[in-house]
C-alpha positions as CSV (number, residue, x, y, z in Angstrom):
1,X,-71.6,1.9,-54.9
2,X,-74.5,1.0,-52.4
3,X,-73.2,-1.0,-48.8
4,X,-75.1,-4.3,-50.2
5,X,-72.6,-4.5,-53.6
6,X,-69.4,-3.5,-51.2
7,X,-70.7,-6.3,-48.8
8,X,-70.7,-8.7,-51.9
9,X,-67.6,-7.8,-53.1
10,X,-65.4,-7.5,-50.4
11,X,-64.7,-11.0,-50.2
12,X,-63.5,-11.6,-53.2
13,X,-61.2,-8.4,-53.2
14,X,-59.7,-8.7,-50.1
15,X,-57.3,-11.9,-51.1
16,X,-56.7,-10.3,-53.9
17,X,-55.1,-7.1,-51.7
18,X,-53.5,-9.3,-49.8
19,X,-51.8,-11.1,-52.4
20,X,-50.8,-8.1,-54.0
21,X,-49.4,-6.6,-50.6
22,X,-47.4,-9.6,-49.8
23,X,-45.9,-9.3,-53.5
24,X,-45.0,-5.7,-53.2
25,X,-43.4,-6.6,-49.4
26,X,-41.2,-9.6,-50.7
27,X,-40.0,-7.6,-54.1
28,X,-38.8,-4.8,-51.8
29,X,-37.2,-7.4,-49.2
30,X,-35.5,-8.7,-52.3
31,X,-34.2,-5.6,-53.8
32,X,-32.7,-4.9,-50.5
33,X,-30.7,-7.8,-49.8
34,X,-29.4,-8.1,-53.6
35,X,-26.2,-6.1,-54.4
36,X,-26.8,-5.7,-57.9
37,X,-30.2,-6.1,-60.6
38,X,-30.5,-6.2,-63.8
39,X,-31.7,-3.2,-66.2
40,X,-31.1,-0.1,-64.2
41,X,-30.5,1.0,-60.5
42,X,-32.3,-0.2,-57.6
43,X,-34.0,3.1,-57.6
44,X,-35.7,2.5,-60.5
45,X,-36.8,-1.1,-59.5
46,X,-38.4,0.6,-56.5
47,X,-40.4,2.6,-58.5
48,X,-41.5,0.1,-60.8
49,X,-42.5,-2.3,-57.9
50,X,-44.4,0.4,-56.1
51,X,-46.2,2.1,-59.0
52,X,-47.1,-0.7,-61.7
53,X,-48.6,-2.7,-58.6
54,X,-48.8,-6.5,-58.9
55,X,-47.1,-6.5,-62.8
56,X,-44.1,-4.4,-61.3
57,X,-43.8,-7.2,-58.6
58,X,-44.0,-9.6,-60.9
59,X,-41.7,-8.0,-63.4
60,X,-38.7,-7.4,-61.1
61,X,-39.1,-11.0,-60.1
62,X,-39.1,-12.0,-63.4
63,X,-36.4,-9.9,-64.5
64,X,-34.8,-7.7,-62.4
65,X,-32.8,-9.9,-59.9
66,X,-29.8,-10.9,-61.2
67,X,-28.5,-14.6,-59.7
């Protein structure tokens, strides 16, 4: 990738990162503070929200916290 495509693209990626940071911070500060989740351990909520990126965020939100 030549400097003059990374120059155009940056922009457009870099709210994208930083939404998908900010979902991956406040699924973890979640999981935390909750005593119990749905489907499985906490453990395994972890690893879903840190290694399916933005869908594992999403997912736990979705599904994982138990009210």
């Amino acid at each position: 990738m030549d400097e003059q495509t990374l120059r155009t693209l940056l922009p457009l990626l870099l709210p994208l990162l930083v939404l998908q940071l900010a979902l991956v911070v406040a699924a973890l500060w979640d999981l935390a503070h909750r005593e119990r989740v749905r489907w499985g351990h906490k453990w395994l909520w972890v690893a879903v929200i840190l290694l399916v990126n933005t869908i594992g965020s999403l997912a736990y939100f979705l599904f994982g916290r138990e009210e």
